[in-house]
C-alpha positions in Angstrom: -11.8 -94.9 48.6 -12.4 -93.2 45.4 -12.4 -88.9 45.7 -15.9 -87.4 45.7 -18.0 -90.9 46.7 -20.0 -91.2 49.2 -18.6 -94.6 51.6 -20.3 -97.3 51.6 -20.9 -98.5 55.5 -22.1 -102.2 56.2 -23.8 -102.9 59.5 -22.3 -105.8 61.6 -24.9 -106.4 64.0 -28.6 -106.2 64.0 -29.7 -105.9 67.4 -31.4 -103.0 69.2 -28.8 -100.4 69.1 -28.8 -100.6 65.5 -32.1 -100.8 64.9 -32.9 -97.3 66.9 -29.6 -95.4 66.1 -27.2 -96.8 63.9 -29.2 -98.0 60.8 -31.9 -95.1 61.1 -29.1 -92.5 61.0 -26.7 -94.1 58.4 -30.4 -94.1 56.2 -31.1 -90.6 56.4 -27.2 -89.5 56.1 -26.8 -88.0 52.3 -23.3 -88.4 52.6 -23.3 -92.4 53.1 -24.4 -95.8 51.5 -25.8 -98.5 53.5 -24.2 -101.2 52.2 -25.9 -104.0 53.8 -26.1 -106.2 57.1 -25.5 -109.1 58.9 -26.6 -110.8 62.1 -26.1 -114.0 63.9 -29.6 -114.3 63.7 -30.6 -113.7 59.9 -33.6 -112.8 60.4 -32.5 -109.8 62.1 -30.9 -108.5 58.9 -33.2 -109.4 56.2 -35.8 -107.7 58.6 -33.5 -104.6 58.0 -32.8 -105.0 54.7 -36.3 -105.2 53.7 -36.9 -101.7 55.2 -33.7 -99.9 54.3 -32.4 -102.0 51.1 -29.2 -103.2 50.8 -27.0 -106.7 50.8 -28.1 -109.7 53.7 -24.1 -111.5 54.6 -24.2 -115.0 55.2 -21.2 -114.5 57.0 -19.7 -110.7 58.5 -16.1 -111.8 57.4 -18.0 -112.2 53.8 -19.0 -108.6 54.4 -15.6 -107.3 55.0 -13.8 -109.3 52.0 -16.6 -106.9 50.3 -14.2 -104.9 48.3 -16.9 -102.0 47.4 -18.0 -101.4 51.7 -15.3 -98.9 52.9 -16.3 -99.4 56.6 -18.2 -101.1 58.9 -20.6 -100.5 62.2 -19.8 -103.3 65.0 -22.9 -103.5 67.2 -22.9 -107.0 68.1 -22.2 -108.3 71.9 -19.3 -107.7 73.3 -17.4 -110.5 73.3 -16.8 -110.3 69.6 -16.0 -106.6 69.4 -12.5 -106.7 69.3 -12.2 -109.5 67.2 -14.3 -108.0 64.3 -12.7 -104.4 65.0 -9.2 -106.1 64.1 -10.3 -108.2 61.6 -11.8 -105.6 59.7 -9.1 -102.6 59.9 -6.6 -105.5 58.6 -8.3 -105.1 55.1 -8.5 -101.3 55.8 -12.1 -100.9 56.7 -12.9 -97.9 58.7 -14.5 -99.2 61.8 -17.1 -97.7 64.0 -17.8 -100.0 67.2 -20.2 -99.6 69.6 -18.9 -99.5 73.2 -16.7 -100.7 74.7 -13.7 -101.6 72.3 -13.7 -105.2 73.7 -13.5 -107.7 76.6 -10.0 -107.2 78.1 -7.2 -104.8 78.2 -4.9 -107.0 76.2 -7.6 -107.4 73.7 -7.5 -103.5 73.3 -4.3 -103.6 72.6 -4.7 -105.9 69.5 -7.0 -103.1 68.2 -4.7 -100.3 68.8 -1.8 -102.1 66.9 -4.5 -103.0 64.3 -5.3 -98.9 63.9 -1.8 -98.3 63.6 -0.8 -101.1 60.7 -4.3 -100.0 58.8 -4.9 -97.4 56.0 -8.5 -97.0 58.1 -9.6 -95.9 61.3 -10.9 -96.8 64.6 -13.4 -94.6 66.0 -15.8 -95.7 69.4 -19.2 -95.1 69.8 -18.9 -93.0 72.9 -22.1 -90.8 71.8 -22.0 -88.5 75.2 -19.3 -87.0 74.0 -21.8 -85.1 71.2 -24.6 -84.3 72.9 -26.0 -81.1 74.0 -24.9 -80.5 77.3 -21.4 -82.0 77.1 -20.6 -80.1 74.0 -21.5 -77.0 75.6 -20.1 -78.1 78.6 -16.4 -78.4 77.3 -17.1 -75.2 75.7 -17.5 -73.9 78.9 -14.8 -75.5 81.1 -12.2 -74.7 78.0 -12.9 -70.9 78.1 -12.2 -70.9 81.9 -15.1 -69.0 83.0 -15.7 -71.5 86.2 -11.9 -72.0 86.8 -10.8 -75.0 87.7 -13.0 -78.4 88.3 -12.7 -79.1 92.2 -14.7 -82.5 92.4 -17.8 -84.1 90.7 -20.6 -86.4 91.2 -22.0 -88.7 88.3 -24.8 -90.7 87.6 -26.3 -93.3 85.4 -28.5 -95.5 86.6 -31.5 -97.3 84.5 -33.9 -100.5 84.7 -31.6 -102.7 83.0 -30.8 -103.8 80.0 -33.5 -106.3 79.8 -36.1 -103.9 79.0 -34.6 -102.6 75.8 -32.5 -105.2 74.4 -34.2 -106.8 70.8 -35.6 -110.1 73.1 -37.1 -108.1 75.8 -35.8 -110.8 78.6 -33.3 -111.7 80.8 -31.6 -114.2 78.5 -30.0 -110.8 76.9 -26.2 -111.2 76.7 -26.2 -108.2 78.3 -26.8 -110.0 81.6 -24.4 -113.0 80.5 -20.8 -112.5 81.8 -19.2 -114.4 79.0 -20.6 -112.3 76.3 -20.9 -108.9 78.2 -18.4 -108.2 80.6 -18.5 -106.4 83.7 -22.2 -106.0 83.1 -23.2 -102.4 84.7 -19.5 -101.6 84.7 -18.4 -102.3 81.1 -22.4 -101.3 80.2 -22.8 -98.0 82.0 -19.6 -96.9 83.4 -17.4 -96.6 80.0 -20.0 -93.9 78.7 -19.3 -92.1 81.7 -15.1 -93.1 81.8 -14.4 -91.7 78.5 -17.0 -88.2 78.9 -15.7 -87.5 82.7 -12.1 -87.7 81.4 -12.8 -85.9 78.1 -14.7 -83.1 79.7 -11.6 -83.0 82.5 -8.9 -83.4 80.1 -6.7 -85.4 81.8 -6.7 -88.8 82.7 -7.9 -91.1 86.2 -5.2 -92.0 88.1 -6.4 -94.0 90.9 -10.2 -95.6 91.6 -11.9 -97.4 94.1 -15.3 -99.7 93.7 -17.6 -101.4 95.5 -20.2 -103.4 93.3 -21.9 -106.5 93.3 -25.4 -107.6 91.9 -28.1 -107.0 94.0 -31.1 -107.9 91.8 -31.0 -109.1 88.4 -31.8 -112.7 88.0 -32.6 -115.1 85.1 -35.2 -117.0 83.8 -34.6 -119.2 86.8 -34.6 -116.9 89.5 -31.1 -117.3 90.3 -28.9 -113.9 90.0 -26.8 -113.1 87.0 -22.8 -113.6 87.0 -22.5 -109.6 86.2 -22.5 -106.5 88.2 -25.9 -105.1 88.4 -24.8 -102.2 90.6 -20.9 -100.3 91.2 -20.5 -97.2 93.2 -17.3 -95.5 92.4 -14.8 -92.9 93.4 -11.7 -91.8 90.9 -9.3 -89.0 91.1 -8.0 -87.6 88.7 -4.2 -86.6 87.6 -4.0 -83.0 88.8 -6.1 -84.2 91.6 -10.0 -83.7 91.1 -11.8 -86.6 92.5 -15.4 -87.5 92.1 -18.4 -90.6 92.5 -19.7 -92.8 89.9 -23.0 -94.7 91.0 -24.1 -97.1 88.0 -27.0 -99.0 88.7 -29.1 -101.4 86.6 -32.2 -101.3 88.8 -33.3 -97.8 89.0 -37.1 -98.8 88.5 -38.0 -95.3 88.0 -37.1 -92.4 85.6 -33.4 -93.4 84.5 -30.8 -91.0 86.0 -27.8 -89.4 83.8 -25.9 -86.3 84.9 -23.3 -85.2 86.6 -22.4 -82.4 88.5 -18.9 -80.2 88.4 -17.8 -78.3 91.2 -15.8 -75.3 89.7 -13.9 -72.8 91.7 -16.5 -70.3 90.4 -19.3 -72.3 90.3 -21.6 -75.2 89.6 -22.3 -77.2 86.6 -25.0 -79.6 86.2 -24.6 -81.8 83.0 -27.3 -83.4 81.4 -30.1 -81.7 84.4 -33.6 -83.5 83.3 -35.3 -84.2 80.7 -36.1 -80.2 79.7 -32.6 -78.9 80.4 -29.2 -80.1 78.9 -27.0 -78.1 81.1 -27.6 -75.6 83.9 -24.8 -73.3 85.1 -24.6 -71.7 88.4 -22.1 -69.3 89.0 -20.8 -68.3 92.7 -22.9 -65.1 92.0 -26.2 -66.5 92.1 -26.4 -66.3 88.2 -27.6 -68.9 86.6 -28.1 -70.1 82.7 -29.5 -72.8 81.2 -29.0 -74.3 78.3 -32.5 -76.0 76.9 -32.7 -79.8 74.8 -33.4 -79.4 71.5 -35.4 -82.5 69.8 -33.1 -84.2 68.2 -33.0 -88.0 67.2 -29.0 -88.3 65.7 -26.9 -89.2 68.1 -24.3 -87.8 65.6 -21.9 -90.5 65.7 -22.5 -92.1 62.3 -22.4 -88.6 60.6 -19.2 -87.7 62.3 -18.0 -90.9 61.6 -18.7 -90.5 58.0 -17.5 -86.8 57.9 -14.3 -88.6 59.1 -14.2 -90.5 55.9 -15.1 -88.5 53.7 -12.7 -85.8 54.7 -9.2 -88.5 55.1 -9.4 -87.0 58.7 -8.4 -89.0 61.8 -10.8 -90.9 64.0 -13.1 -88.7 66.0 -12.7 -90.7 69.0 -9.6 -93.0 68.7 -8.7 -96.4 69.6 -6.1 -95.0 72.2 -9.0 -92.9 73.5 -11.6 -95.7 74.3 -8.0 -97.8 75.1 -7.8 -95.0 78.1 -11.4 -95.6 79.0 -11.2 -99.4 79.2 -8.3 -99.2 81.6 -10.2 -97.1 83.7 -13.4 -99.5 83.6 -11.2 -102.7 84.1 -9.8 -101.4 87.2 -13.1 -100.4 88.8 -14.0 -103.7 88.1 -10.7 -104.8 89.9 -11.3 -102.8 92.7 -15.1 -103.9 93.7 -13.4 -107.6 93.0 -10.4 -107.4 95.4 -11.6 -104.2 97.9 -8.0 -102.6 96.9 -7.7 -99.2 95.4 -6.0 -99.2 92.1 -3.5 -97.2 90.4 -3.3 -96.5 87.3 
């Protein structure tokens, strides 16, 4: 990419996720070009197009052999993430995928050894990692002003994907196996894989699962082939260990937080809806740290900062590697009952 010019960043996948985050944000970043978009479903893209100009693809791999888009956004179902992540950094596009990296382990390796070959880079959309209250609270936990982190309990639990996705209906891959995964698992429980780790800084060494679906069904009434519910417990490398509930039928106000248990006090991550981050220390002090209204998840601008600077990725392909290995084998566990060791 040429010195001093802004990238130009096509969108590879028109659904919901890009139509409420990525495409908004990419628009109102001065540093960035949307370059144009494709979807499946062409409508989809023209639909964007028509509000935020730029190029309709016929085809996405006609988008990468695009010589003047630099990088790409992947937000199309999971079963064709990893392919279009390696694809694309083979003709040195910088990619930016939405979560998770892909559908298997093996598949993530393709991407990492795709990084490493490409003159771009890989970065996952793990957008916890820059909010509020987890920015603040590795701030916090690096300055060692609660000690160490004893144990932790975590949460994310919503009403499924079914009442977001673009179709509004149970016929959302989301709920489909073959294009999504470990449903709740892959869904939910990578966000909160990759920010538990990060915020611990050190890896999972060892989970345990029990999930099944207890609720979701299809047009037909029958229940969908992915897990609608997980409850989870990891441990950690030096030894903290912790819960992960994941739920897709939380039919009230969704739940996302979790709580740190520090030799010198408490931390409560992501609190409600008024408070990003409340810390209570063994004194009976307590500060809390308020939301600010904010609609950038600040992915796409780090992501073009990234570029625009020749930096490395902001949140690698070894890092979400780490986080799919943690999710596979929670999925592994609530399969076979057996703890696993990573």
């Amino acid at each position: 990419m040429e010195q001093n010019r802004c990238p130009r960043i096509g969108i590879i996948g028109c659904g919901q996720i890009a139509k409420i985050r990525h495409v908004p944000e990419l628009a109102g970043c001065k540093d960035a070009e949307l370059a144009g978009f494709y979807d499946y479903v062409p409508e989809h893209a023209r639909s964007l197009a028509s509000q935020y100009g730029g190029k309709v693809y016929d085809r996405y791999e006609e988008m990468l052999e695009d010589e003047t888009v630099d990088g790409v956004v992947i937000c199309t179902s999971n079963d064709s993430h990893g392919r279009i992540s390696v694809e694309a950094l083979k003709r040195d596009r910088y990619v930016l995928c939405e979560k998770p990296m892909c559908m298997s382990l093996e598949e993530a390796g393709q991407v990492l050894e795709a990084e490493r070959e490409s003159k771009a880079f890989y970065m996952a959309a793990h957008n916890q990692r820059f909010t509020l209250a987890h920015r603040k609270a590795k701030e916090i936990l690096m300055g060692g002003q609660m000690g160490k982190i004893i144990a932790f309990r975590c949460t994310l639990a919503h009403d499924g994907p079914e009442r977001f996705s673009i179709n509004r209906s149970t016929s959302t891959w989301y709920l489909n196996k073959r294009n999504s995964g470990f449903g709740c698992i892959t869904d939910l429980g990578i966000h909160k894989c990759d920010v538990l780790s990060y915020l611990l800084g050190e890896p999972f060494i060892r989970v345990g699962a029990i999930g099944g679906t207890r609720d979701k069904c299809d047009a037909e009434g029958r229940l969908v082939d992915v897990y609608d519910n997980a409850v989870c417990v990891l441990e950690s490398r030096s030894g903290v260990m912790g819960t992960l509930n994941l739920s897709y039928s939380n039919y009230g106000p969704m739940e996302n937080g979790t709580v740190y248990y520090c030799q010198k006090g408490v931390l409560h991550v992501q609190y409600s809806q008024d408070c990003a981050l409340e810390v209570i220390m063994d004194s009976g002090e307590k500060i809390r740290y308020i939301s600010q209204e904010n609609p950038s998840s600040q992915v796409v601008g780090t992501f073009v900062k990234a570029i625009r600077d020749h930096g490395q990725s902001p949140v690698s392909a070894k890092e979400s590697y780490e986080a799919m290995r943690v999710v596979s084998a929670i999925e592994e566990s609530a399969r076979t009952g057996a703890f696993i060791n990573l």
